[in-house]
C-alpha positions in Angstrom: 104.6 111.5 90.1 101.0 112.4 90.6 99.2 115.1 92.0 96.8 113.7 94.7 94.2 115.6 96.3 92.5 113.6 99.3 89.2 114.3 100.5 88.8 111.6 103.0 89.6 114.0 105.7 89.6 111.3 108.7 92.5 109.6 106.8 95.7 109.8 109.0 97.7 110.6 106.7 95.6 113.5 105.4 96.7 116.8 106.1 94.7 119.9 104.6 93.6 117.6 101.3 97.4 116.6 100.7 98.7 113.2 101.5 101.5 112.8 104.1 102.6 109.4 102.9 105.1 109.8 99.5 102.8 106.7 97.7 99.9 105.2 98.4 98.2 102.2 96.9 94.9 101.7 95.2 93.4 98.3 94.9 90.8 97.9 92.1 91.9 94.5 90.1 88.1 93.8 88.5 86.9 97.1 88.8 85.0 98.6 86.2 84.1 101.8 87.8 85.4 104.1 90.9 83.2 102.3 93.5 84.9 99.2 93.0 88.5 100.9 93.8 90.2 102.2 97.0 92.7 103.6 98.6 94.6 100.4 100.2 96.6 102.7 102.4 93.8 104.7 103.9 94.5 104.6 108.0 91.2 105.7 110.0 92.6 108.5 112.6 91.5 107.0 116.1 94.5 103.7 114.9 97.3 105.8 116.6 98.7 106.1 113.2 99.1 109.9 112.7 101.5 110.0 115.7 103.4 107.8 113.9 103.8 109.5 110.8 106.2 112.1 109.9 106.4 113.1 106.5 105.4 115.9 104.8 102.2 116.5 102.9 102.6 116.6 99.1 100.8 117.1 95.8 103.0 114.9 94.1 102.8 111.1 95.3 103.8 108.1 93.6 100.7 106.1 93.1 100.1 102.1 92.8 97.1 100.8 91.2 96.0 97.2 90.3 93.6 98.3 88.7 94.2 97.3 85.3 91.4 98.1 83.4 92.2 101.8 84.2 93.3 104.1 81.4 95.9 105.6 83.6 97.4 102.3 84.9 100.6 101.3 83.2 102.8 97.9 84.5 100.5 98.9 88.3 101.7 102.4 88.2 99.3 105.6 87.5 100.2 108.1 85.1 97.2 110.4 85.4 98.1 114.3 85.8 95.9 114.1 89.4 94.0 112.0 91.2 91.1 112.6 93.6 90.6 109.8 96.5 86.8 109.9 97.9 85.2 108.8 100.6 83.8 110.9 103.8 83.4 109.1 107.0 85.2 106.1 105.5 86.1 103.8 109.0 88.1 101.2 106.1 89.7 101.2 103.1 86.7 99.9 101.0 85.0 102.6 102.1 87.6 105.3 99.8 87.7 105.3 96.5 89.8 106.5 93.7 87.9 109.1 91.5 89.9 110.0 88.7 89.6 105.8 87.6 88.4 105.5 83.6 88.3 102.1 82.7 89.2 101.1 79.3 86.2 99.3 78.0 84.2 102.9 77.6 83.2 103.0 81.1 83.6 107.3 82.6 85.2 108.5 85.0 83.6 108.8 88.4 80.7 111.5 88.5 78.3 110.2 90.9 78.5 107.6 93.8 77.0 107.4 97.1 80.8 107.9 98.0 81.8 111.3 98.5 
């Protein structure tokens, strides 16, 4: 599994910068570079949703990407050490992105974005 740190804190499934869901799933299928991913399973707080979850927050979640230019993807699974999800204010998924994303055609990983 990967270690995920979250900074989207108006995610409902964030909890202190730890993810309370035990996978998540980030959609990038063309993406060349972080601002063309996100997290799919980002849940805007004022949905109701946090009531409804119960887990318990964890570095380690199982990550699935579809982003398959990304170094870390393997058969839609990420095997990077530790992520980091983006995106302050976000009100959508689109509006998250996965940080750690390196794409394979020499494209770097995510340094600046107007996505924080």
């Amino acid at each position: 599994m990967t270690d995920l740190r979250c900074e989207v804190c108006n995610c409902a499934y964030n909890d202190n910068h730890l993810c309370e869901r035990k996978n998540i799933s980030v959609k990038g299928p063309s993406a060349e570079s972080p601002d063309a991913t996100c997290c799919d399973s980002f849940c805007e707080c004022g949905h109701g949703a946090k009531n409804a979850v119960h887990g318990e927050a964890a570095l380690e979640t199982e990550i699935y990407c579809n982003a398959e230019d990304c170094v870390h993807n393997e058969c839609e699974k990420c095997t990077a050490h530790s992520i980091d999800v983006r995106g302050i204010g976000a009100s959508q998924p689109e509006g998250t992105l996965c940080a750690t994303f390196n794409c394979r055609h020499g494209e770097s990983s995510y340094i600046n974005s107007s996505i924080s």
